[in-house]
VOPAGU-2260 file (C-alpha; in pm, 1 decimal, decimal comma):
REM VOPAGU-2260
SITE   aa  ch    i         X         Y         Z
SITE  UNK   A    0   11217,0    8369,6    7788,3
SITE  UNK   A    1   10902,7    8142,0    7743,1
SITE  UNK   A    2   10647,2    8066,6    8065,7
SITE  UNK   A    3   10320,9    7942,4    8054,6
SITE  UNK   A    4   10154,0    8184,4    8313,0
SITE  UNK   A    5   10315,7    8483,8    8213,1
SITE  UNK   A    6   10398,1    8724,2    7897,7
SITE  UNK   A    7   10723,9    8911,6    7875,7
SITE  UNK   A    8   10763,7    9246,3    7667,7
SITE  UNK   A    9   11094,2    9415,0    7624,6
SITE  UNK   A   10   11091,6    9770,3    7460,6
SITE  UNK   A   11   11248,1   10087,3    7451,9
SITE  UNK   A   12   11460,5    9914,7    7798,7
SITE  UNK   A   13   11119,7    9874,4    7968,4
SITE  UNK   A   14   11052,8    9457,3    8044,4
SITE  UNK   A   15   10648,2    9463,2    8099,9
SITE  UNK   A   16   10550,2    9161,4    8309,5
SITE  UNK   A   17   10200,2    9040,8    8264,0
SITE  UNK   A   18   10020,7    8761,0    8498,9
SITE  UNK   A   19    9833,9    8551,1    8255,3
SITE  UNK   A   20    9578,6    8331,9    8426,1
SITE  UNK   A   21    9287,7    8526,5    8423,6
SITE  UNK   A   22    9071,2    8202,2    8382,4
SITE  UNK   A   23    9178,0    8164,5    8774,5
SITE  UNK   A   24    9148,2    8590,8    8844,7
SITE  UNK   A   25    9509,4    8551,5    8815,7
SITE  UNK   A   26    9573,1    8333,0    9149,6
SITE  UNK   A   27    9866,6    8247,3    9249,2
SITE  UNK   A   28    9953,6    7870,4    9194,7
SITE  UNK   A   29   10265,4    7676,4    9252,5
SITE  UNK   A   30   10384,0    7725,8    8889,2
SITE  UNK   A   31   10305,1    8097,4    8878,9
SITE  UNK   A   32   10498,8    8173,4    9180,0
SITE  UNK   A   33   10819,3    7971,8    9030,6
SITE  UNK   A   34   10812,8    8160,7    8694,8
SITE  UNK   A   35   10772,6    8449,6    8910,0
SITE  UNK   A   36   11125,5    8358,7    9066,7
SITE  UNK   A   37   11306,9    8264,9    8721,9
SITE  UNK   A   38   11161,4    8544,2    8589,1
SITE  UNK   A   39   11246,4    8860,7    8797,0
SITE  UNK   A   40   11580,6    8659,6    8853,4
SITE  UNK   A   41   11655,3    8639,9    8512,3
SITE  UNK   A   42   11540,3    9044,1    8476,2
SITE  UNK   A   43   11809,3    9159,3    8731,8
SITE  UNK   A   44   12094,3    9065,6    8470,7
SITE  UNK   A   45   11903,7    9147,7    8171,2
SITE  UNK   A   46   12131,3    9464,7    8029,9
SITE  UNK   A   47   11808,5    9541,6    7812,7
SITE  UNK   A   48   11572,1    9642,1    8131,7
SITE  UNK   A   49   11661,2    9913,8    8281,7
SITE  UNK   A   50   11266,1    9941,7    8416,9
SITE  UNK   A   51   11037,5    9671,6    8488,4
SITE  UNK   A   52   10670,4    9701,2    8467,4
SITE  UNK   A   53   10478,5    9436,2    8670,8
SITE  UNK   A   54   10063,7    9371,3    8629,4
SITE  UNK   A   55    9775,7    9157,8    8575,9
SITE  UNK   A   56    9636,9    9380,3    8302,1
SITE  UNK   A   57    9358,4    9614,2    8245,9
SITE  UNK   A   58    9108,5    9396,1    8451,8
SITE  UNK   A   59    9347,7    9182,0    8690,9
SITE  UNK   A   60    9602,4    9170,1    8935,8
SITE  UNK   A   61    9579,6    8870,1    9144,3
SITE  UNK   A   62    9325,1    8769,6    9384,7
SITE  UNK   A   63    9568,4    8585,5    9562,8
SITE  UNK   A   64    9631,7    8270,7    9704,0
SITE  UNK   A   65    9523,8    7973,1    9481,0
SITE  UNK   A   66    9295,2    7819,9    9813,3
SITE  UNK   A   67    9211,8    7480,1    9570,9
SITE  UNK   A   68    9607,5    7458,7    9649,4
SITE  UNK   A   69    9601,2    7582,3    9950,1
SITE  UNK   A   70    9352,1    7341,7   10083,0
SITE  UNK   A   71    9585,2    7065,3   10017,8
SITE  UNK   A   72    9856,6    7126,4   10263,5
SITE  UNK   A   73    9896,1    7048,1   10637,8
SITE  UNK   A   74   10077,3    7216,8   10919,9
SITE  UNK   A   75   10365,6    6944,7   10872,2
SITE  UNK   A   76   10407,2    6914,2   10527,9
SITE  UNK   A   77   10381,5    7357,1   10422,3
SITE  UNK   A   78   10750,4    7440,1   10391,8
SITE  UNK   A   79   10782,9    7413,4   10083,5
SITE  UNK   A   80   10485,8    7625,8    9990,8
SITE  UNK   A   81   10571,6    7907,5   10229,8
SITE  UNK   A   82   10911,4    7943,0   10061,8
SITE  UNK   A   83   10761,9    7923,2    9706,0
SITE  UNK   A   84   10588,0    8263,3    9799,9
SITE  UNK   A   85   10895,5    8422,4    9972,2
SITE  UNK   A   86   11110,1    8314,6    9729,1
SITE  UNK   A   87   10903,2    8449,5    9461,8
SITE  UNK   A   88   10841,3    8832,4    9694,4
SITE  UNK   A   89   11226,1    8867,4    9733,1
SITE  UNK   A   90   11260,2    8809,2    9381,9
SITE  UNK   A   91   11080,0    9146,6    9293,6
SITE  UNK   A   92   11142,3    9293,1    9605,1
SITE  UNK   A   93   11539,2    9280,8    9523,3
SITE  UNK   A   94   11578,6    9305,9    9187,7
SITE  UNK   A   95   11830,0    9515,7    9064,6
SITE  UNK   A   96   11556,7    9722,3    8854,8
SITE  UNK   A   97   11316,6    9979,5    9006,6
SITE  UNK   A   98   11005,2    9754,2    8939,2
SITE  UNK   A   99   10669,6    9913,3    8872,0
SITE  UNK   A  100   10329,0    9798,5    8979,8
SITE  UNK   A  101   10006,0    9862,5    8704,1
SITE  UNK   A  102    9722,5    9751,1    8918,4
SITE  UNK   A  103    9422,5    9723,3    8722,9
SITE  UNK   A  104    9176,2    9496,2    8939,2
SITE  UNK   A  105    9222,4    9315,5    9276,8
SITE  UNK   A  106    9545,3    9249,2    9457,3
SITE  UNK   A  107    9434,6    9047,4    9733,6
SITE  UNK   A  108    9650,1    8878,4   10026,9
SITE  UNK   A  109    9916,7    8717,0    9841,4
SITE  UNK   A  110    9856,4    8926,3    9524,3
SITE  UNK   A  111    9852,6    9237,6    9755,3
SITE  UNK   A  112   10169,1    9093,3    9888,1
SITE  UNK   A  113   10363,8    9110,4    9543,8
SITE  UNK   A  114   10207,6    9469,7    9487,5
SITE  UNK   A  115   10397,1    9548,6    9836,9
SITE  UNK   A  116   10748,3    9399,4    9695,4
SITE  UNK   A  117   10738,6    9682,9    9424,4
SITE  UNK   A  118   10883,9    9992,7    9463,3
SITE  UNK   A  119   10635,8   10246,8    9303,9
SITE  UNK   A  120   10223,8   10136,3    9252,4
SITE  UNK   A  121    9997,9   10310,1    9006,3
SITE  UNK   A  122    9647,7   10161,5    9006,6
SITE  UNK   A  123    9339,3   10234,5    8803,2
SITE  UNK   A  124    8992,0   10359,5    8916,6
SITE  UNK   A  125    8892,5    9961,2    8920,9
SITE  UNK   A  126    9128,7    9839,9    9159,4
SITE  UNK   A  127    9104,4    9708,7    9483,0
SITE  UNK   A  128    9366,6    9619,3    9788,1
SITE  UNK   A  129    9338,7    9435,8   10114,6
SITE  UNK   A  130    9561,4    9207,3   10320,1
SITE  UNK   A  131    9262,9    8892,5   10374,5
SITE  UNK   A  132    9535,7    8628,5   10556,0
SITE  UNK   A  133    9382,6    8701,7   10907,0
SITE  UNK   A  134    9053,1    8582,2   10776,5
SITE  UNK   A  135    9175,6    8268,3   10664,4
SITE  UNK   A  136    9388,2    8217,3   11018,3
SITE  UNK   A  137    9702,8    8309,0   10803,6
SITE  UNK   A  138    9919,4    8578,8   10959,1
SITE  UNK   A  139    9984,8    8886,4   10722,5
SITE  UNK   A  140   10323,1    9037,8   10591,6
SITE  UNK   A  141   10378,5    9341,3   10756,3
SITE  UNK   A  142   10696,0    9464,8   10636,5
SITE  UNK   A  143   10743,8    9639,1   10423,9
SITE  UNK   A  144   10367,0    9740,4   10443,7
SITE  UNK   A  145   10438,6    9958,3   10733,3
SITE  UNK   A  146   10774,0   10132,7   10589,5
SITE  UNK   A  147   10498,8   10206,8   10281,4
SITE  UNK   A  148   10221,1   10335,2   10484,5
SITE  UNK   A  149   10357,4   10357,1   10826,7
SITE  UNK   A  150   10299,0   10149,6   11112,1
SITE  UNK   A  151    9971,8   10231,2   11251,3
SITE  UNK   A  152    9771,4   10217,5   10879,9
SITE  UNK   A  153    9941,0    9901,9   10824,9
SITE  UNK   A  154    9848,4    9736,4   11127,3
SITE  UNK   A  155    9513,1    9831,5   11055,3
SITE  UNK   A  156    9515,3    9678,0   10746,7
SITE  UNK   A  157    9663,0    9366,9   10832,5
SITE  UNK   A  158    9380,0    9311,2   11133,6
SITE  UNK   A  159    9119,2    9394,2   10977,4
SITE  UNK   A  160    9126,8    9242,0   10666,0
SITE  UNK   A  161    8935,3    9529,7   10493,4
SITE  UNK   A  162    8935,2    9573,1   10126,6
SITE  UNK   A  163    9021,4    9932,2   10027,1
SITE  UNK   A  164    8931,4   10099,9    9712,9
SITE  UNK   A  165    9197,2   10241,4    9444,0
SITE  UNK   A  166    9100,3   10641,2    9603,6
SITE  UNK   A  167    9173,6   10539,6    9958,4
SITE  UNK   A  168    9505,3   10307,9    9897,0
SITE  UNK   A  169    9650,7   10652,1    9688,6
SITE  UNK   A  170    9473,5   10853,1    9993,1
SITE  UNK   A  171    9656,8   10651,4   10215,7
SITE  UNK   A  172   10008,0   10665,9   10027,1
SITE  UNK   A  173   10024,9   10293,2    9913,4
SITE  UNK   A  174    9955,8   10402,5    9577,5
SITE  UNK   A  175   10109,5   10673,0    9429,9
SITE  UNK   A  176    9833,8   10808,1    9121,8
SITE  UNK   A  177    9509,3   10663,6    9026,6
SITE  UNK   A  178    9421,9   10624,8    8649,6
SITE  UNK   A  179    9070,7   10635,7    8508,6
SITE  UNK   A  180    8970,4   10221,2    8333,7
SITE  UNK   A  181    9153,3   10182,8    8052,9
SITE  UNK   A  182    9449,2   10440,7    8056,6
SITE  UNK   A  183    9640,7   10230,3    8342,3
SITE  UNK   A  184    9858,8   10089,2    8115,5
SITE  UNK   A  185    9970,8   10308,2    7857,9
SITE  UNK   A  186    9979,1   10624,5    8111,7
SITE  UNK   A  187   10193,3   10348,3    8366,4
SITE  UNK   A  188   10425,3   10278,1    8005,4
SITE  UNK   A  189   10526,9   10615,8    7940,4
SITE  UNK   A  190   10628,2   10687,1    8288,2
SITE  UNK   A  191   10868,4   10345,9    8290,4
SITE  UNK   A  192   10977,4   10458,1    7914,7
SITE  UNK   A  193   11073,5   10792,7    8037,4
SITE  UNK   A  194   11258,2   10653,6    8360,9
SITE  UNK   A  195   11442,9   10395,4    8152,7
SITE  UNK   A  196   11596,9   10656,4    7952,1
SITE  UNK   A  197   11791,7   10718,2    8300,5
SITE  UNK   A  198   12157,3   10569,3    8388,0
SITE  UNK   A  199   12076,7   10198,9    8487,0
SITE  UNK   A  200   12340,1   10238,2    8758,6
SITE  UNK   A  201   12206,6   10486,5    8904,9
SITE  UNK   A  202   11869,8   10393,2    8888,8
SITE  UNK   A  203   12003,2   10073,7    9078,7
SITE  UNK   A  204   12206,5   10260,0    9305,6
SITE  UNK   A  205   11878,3   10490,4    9418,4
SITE  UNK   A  206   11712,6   10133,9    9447,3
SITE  UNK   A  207   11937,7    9989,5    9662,1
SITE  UNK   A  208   12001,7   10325,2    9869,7
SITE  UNK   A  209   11652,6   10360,5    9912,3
SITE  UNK   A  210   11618,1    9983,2   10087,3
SITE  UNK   A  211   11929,9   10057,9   10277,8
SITE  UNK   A  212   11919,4   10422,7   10441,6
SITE  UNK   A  213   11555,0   10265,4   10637,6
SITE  UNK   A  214   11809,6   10059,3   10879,7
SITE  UNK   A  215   12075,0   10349,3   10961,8
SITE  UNK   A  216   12077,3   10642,7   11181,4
SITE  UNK   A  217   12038,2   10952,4   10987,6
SITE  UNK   A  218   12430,3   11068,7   11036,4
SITE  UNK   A  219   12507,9   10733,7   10876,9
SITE  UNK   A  220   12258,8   10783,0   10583,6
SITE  UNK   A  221   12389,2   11115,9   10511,6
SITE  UNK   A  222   12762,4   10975,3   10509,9
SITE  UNK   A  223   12627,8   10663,0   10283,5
SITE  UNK   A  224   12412,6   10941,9   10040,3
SITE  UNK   A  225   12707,3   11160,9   10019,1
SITE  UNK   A  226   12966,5   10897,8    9884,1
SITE  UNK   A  227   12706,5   10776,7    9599,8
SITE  UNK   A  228   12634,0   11134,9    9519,0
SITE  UNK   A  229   13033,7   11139,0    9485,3
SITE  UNK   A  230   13045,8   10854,6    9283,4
SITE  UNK   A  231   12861,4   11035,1    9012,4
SITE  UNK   A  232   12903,3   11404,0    9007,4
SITE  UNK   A  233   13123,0   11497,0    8711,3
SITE  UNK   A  234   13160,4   11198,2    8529,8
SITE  UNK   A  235   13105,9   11121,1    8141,0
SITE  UNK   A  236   12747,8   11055,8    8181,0
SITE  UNK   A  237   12708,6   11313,0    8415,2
SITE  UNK   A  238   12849,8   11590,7    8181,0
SITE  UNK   A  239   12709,6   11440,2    7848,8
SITE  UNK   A  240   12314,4   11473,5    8029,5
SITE  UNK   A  241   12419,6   11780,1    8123,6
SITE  UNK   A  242   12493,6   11915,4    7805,5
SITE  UNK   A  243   12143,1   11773,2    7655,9
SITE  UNK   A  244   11964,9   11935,6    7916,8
SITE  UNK   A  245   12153,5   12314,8    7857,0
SITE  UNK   A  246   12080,7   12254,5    7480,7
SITE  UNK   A  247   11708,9   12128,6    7487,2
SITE  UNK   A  248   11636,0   12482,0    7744,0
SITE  UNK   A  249   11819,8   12673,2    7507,6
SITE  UNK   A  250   11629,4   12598,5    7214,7
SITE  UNK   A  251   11315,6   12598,7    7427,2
SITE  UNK   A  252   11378,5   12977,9    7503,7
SITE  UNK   A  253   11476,5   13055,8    7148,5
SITE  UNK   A  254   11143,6   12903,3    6981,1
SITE  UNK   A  255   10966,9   13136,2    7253,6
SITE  UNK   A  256   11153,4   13437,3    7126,7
């Protein structure tokens, strides 16, 4: 896997996804948002990723929306560029991997946007969010935002256009622990290395359930998290972790004694 505007990692089952145009704060270009695509796309069906780790860095995220390429486009000729972006967000947003967000400067509108296709955000003390389409007469992405935060917080992020700081996205649930500068990514690696060490089905399963159960009732949720539980409950890899987890307490009570 070679791109120009990104670097790929693969250890320990963990693929760490790095933006790489921090001459630009990381914007997002044409050409980023299509390796974005390949990338992620290529990820899904990567049998050595069982984790994915997606971030600008220690300093950056993205600020966003390359304007300089922005600037170019008018109202009849911007399809292509729209689906560039939406392409790239379902790319993360669906891919078979839990994906993790290491935010360590500012995601802002379309950067925020790919922070929002992840499924769990850690962010360091340096990092800053807002949603700043509405003042550039662009209209927002509100979902998922509001399954995140919840409908009322994400409308007011989305018309206001604020910029929030790392304490008041994790006070606000969009991201889930703040790291002091400089420990964002190794703390944000050892988390991913520990959850890779988990049954890639199942981690995919969880995934996918946790996407799905949002658009049923709650009897048909129950019905849908009952068969998966099924599905797994006393099988090989069920019994083998089992095992490892009886032994490792065991010898944790006998070095106490």
């Amino acid at each position: 896997m070679s791109y120009k505007y990104l670097l790929v990692d693969i250890a320990e089952k963990v693929a760490t996804v790095t933006i790489n145009r921090p001459d630009k704060g990381n914007a997002l270009a044409p050409d980023v948002l299509l390796e974005l695509t390949a990338l992620f796309s290529e990820l899904g069906a990567h049998n050595e990723a069982n984790v994915i780790v997606f971030t600008g860095g220690e300093k950056y995220f993205s600020a966003g929306f390359d304007l300089a390429e922005i600037r170019k486009l008018e109202k009849v000729s911007n399809e292509a560029y729209t689906e560039l972006f939406h392409r790239a967000y379902r790319s993360i947003l669906f891919c078979e991997q839990p994906v993790i967000c290491a935010v360590g400067g500012a995601a802002i509108a379309g950067g925020f946007d790919l922070t929002m296709m992840c499924d769990i955000r850690y962010a360091s003390t340096r990092a800053k969010f807002g949603q700043r389409e509405i003042a550039l007469s662009l209209t927002p992405i509100m979902d998922p935002l509001w399954r995140i935060i919840g409908l009322g917080r994400a409308r007011e992020v989305a018309l206001t256009g604020r910029i929030y700081d790392a304490d008041e996205a994790e006070r606000m649930g969009y991201v889930s622990k703040v790291f002091a500068e400089g420990e964002l990514l190794s703390s944000v690696e050892a988390i991913a290395k520990e959850m890779a060490t988990y049954d890639r089905r199942c981690l995919a399963e969880t995934k996918r359930l946790s996407n799905q159960v949002l658009s049923q009732d709650l009897d048909s949720a129950m019905r849908v998290q009952e068969w998966l539980f099924r599905t797994y409950i006393g099988s090989e890899d069920n019994h083998e972790r089992i095992d490892a987890l009886q032994k490792q307490l065991a010898e944790a009570r006998k070095s106490r004694n």
